[in-house]
Each structure stands twice: as structure tokens, then as C-alpha cells.
Legacy VTK file of the C-alpha trace (Angstrom):
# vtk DataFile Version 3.0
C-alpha trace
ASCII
DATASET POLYDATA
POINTS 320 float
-15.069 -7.348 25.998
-16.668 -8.535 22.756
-17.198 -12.002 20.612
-15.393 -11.769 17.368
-17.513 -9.797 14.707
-19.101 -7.540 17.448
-18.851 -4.013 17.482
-17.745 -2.269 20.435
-19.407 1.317 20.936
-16.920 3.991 20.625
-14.778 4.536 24.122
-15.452 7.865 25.459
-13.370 9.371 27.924
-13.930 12.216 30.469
-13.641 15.584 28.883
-12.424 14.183 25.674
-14.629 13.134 22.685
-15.365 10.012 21.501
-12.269 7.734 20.406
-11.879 7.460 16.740
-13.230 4.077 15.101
-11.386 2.925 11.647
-12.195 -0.008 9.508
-9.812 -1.196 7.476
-9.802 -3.861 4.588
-7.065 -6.014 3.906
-6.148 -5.492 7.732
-4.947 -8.975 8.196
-1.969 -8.382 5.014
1.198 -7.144 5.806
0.351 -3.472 5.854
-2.668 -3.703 7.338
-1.709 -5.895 10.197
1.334 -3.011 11.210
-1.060 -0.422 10.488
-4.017 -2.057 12.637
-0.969 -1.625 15.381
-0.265 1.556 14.774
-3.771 3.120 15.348
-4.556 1.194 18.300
-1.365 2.652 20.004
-2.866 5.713 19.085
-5.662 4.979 21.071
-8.086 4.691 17.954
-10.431 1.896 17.575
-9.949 -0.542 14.583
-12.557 -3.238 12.915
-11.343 -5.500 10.651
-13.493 -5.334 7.136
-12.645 -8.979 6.400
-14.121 -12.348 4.353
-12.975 -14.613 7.789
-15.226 -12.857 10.115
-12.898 -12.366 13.598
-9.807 -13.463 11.831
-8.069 -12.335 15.159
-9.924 -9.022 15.305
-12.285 -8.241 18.752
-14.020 -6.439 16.382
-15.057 -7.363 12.700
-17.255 -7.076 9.557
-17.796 -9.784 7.222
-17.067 -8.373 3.727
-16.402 -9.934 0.310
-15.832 -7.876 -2.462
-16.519 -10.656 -5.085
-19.762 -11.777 -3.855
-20.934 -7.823 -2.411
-21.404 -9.787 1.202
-21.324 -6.420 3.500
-23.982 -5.333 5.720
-23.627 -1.306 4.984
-25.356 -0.726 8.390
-22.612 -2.020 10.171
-20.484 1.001 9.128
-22.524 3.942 10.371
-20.506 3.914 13.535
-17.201 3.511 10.981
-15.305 7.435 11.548
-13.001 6.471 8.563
-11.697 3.873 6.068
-8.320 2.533 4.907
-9.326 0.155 1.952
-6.379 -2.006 1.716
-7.487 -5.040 -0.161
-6.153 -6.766 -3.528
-4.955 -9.813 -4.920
-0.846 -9.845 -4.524
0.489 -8.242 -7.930
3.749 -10.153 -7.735
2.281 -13.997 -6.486
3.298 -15.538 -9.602
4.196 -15.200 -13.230
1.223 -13.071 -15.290
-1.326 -14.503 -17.130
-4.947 -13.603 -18.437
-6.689 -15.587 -14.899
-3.936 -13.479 -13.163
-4.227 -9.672 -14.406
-7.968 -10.619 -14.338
-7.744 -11.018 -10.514
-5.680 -8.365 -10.066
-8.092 -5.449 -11.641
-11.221 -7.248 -10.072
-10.087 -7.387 -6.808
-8.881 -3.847 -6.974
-11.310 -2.182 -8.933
-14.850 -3.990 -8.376
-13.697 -4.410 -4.782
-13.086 -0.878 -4.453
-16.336 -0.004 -6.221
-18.546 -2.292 -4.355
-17.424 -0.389 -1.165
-18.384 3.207 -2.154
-21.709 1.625 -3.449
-22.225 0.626 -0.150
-21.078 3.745 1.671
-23.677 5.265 -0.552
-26.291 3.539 0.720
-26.032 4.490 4.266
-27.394 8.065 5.917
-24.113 8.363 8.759
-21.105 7.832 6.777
-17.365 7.869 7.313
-15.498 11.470 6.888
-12.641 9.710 5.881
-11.714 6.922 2.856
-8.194 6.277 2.807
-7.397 4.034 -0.507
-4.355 1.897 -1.591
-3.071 2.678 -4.995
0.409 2.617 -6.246
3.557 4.226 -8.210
2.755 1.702 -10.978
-0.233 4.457 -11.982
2.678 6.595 -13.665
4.447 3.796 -15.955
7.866 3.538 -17.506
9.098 7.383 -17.361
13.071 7.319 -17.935
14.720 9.825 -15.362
11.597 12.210 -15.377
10.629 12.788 -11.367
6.608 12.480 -11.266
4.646 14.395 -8.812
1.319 13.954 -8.294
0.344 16.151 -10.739
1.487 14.195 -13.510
-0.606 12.165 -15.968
-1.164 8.183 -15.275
1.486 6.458 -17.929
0.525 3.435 -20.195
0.211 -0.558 -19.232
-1.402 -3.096 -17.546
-0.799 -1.554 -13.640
-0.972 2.285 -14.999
-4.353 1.218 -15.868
-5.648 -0.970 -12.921
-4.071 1.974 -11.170
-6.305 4.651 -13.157
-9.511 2.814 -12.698
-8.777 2.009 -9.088
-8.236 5.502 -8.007
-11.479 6.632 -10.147
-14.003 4.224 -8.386
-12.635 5.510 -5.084
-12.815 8.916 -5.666
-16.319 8.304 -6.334
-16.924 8.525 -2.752
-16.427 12.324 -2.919
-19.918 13.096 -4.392
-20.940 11.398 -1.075
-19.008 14.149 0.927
-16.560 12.160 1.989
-12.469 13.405 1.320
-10.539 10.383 -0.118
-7.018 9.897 -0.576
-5.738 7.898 -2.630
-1.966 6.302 -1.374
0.331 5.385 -4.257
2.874 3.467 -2.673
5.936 2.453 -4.218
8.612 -0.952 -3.308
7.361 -1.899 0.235
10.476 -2.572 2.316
10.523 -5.173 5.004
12.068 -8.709 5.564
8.311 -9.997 6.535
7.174 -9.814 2.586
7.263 -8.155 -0.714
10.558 -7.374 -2.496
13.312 -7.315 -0.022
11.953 -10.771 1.409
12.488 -11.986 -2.070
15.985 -10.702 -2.119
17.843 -11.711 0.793
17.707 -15.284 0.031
19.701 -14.799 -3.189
21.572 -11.665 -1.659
22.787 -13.728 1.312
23.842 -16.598 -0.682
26.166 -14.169 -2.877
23.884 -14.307 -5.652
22.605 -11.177 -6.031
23.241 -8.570 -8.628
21.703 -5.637 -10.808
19.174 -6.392 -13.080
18.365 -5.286 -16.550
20.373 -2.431 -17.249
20.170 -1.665 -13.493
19.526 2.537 -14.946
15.795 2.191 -14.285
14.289 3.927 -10.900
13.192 2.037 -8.067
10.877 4.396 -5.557
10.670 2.756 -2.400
9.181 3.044 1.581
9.941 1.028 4.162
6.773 -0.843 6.263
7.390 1.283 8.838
7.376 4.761 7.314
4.433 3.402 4.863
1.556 2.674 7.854
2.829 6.072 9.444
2.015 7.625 5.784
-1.774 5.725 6.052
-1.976 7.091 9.828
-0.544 10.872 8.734
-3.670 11.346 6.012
-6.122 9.745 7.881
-5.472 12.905 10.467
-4.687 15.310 8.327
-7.787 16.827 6.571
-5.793 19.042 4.442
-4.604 16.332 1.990
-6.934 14.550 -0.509
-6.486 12.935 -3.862
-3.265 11.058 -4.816
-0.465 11.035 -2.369
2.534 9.554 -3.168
4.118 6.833 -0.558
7.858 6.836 -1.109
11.051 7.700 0.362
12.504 11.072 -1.040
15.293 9.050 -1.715
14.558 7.540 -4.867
17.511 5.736 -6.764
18.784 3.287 -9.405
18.709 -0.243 -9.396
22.195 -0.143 -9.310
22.334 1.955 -6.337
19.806 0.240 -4.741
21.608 -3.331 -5.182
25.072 -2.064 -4.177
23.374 -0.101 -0.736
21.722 -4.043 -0.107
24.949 -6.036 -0.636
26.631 -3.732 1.293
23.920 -3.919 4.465
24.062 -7.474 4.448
27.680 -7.651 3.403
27.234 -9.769 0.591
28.753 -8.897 -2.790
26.373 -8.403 -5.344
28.120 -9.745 -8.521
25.761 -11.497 -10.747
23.371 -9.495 -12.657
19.942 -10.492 -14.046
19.820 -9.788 -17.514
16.724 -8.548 -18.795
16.056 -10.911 -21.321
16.487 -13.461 -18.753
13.855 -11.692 -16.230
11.470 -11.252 -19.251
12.088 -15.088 -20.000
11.176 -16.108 -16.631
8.317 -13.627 -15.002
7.514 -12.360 -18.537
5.093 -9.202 -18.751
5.646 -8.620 -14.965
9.375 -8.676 -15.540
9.201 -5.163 -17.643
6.140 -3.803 -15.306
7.707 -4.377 -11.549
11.601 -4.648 -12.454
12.711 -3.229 -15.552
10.426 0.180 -15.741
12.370 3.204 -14.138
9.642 4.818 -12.287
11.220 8.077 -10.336
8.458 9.202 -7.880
8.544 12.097 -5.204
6.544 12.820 -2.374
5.677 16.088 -2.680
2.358 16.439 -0.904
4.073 14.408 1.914
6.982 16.720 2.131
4.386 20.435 2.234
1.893 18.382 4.554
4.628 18.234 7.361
5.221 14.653 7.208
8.638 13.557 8.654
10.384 10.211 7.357
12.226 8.142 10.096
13.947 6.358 7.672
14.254 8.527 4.558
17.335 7.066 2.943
17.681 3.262 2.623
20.954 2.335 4.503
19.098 3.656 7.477
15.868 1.672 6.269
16.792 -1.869 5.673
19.235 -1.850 8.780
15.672 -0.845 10.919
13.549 -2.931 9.478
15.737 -6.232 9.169
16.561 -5.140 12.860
13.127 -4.938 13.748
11.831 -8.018 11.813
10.814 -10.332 14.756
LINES 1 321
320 0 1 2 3 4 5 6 7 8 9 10 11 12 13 14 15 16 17 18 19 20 21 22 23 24 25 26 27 28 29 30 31 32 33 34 35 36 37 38 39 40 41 42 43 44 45 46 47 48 49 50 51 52 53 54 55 56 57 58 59 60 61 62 63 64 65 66 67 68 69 70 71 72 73 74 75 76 77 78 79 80 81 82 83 84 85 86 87 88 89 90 91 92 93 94 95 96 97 98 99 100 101 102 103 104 105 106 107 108 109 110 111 112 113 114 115 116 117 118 119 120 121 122 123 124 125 126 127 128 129 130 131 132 133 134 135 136 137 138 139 140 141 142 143 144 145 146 147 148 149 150 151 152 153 154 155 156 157 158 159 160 161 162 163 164 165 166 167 168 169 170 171 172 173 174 175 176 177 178 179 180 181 182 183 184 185 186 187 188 189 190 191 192 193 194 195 196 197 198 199 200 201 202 203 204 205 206 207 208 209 210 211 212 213 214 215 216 217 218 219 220 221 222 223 224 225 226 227 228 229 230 231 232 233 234 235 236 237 238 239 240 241 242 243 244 245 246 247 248 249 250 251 252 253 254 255 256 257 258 259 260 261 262 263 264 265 266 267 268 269 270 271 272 273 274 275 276 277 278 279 280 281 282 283 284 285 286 287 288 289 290 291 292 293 294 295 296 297 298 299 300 301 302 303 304 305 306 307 308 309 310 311 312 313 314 315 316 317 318 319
């Protein structure tokens, strides 16, 4: 057994090779935490890359993206990477501090990682990166594949530069993915933990003009995506993270009243979103943002829970 911030060597068992290691940042959060779970029932090994050295993790590196902290030697044993990390886009009302935090953390912290990847002879075969749906902005009804171009705003552009600075690492020969995941579904955090408190009280209701597309995954589907392209060396570049079961606002409200048997009969109108949350009213609630995962879907991946009756009842089910 080993202290906190020690690295194990890689398990090897008879007439098998050795066990696969993954580092992951932002493996404390609430995808990274499920996802830690995931690949250690899978029998794979998994350090933490984290500013709290330990932080619950046998095994751990201290890393700070702000400051560069990160010992780059302490990865040459590191098989892969699922870079996680970045300040929570919907922790508060927007401001210049805020958005600030939000592109540094994503973009300097995801640069300051391939720098150091680059500086080290044995390096992972693998970097899986966090992006999101946000990269193709407000597009109406129009279904966006990967293929498509980013869209315009603040989190189409942290999105763009994100993705560039980790596909960086591919001039160091190593394939990157780059995740864009859409609503995260799961009473533990995020949007739906935000939701049942009004929902369950009777309060909940469309918003805006409830026409604009939500693309959503639930937690559990979402760290199976992250485990699917770590093992699957056919897929690189952006990969979209969302249900094929994209739909309204609308839709979406009515299929949540009706799970929790609540009525849902008092709309948010968008002025009155915009009044309170302001920019991040039109950027996480109001933009329709139809997403399908195509790469997903021809890569053989198979959705437990690909429609979202099916996915709240699990994961509110599952919750503790």
C-alpha cells in the first residue's frame, strides 16, 4: 500500500500485460470522482492530478495550473490522461473576474499540461480533454455534428481555444480527444440539482420561449463516454457527449414534472432570466443548441439511458 502522493508501479499480472495507469485532473469534481470509479472497476489504475496532494487518492500528483506546480517526471509512468479541470461555468452570475476564470482555468490550464507532456521523453498515448456543446453557439433547429464550425460567444470561444491548446499534444504523438459534453444530468450537481428544488415545490416551468434545444447526458452515460475513447484508438478530435435524444425545453420540462410528478406551470420568462443571471442567462438557458453524437453512434458506443424518462428515473434512483 502507498502514502498519499506516491505512485504505485503498474500491477502486472501473470500472462497479462501491465494494468493500465490514468491520471486524471479534476478527479475529485463530480465527473471525475464517478469516472475515477469507473476505471478502477475496470481494473485500471488511477492518480489523481490534483492542487490538495492525496485529496483521498492512494495515489497523487500535485498540480496547479495557475502557478505551473507539476513535476512532468512524475507522468512518465502516466498510460493516458483525462484532463477534467475548470472553474464551474454556472457558480454564479457572469462578470469580467468570472469569464476571466473561466477561460484561464480552461485554457492556460490546459496549455500548461501539454507544455509539460512536452517536456518528458515516455509520454502518455492517450489525452482525453473536457470541452463542451457550448463550442457550437446559438444554432436554431440546425443538428450539429462534429463537423460543424465553432458558433460565436463567450463559451464558443473558451470552447475554441480550449480544444486548440489540447490538440497541441498531437505534434507530440499523442491522439487527443476532445469530449464536448452537453447538460450533465444527475441529482448530485449541475442542472437537474438546480431544478428539483423549484420542480418539487410546484414551481417549475419552461423558460424563455421554451423552443430552444437542450442536448443532454446523464453522469452515468457521460464517464462511460470518457472510459469508451480512452479504449478506443479509432476516435480522436471532437466527440460529442450527449444523448441522441436531444429535445426542447419544453419537452424537457414537461418529461421532469412528469418524473417527479410535479406540475410544471410557471414559466421563466426570458427577460426575467436575462434580468437575474444576465449574459449567462442567453449562453446556458436561452440558446437552442441541437447536438448529435455521431462519432459515438459509428464508434459502437451503446447508451444505457438514451432517452431522458429512462435517465432521470436512474440517476435520481441511484443518487445515494
Amino acid at each position: 500500500m502507498s502514502s498519499a502522493g506516491e505512485i504505485t508501479e503498474s500491477v502486472v499480472r501473470p500472462g497479462s500485460t501491465a494494468v493500465e495507469t490514468v491520471a486524471i485532473t479534476g478527479a475529485t469534481g463530480l465527473v471525475g470522482s464517478a469516472l475515477s470509479r469507473l476505471l478502477q472497476a475496470q481494473g485500471k489504475n488511477v492518480i489523481a492530478l490534483t492542487r490538495g496532494e492525496g485529496a483521498g487518492y492512494e495515489n497523487s500528483i500535485r498540480w496547479d495550473p495557475e502557478t505551473g506546480v507539476l513535476n512532468p517526471a512524475r507522468l512518465e509512468s502516466v498510460d493516458s490522461i483525462v484532463h477534467l479541470a475548470g472553474e464551474n461555468i454556472a457558480s454564479g452570475r457572469w462578470n469580467a473576474a468570472t469569464k476571466s476564470r473561466i477561460r484561464t482555468s480552461r485554457v492556460h490550464g490546459t496549455r500548461s499540461l501539454v507544455q509539460s507532456l512536452a517536456s518528458i521523453e515516455h509520454r502518455p498515448k492517450t489525452l482525453v480533454c473536457a470541452s463542451a456543446v457550448g463550442f457550437y453557439g446559438e444554432r436554431g433547429e440546425r443538428i450539429m455534428d462534429e463537423s460543424a464550425a465553432p458558433g460565436s460567444g463567450f463559451l464558443a470561444d473558451v470552447c475554441k481555444e480550449w480544444e486548440a491548446e489540447a490538440m497541441k499534444a498531437e505534434a507530440l504523438g499523442i491522439r487527443v480527444v476532445c469530449v464536448r459534453v452537453g447538460v450533465v444530468l444527475t441529482p448530485k450537481g449541475g442542472a437537474l440539482a438546480k431544478m428539483i428544488v423549484p420542480f418539487r415545490l410546484g414551481a417549475g416551468g419552461i423558460i424563455g420561449s421554451g423552443r430552444q434545444y437542450w442536448s443532454w447526458i446523464g453522469l452515468n452515460d457521460l464517464v462511460r463516454v470518457f472510459a469508451f475513447c480512452l479504449d478506443h484508438k479509432d476516435l480522436r478530435g471532437p466527440v460529442n457527449a450527449v444523448s441522441p435524444e436531444s429535445m426542447t425545453n419544453h419537452d424537457f420540462t414537461k418529461v421532469v414534472g412528469n418524473v417527479l410528478h410535479r406540475p410544471t406551470i410557471f414559466p421563466l420568462p426570458a427577460f426575467m432570466a436575462r434580468l437575474v443571471l444576465g449574459e449567462m442567462a442567453d449562453e446556458l438557458l436561452l440558446s437552442s443548441i441541437r447536438v448529435t453524437p455521431g462519432k459515438l453512434i459509428n464508434a459502437g458506443f451503446q447508451f444505457e439511458q438514451p432517452g431522458l424518462k429512462e435517465c432521470l428515473d436512474f440517476e435520481l434512483r441511484t443518487a445515494n
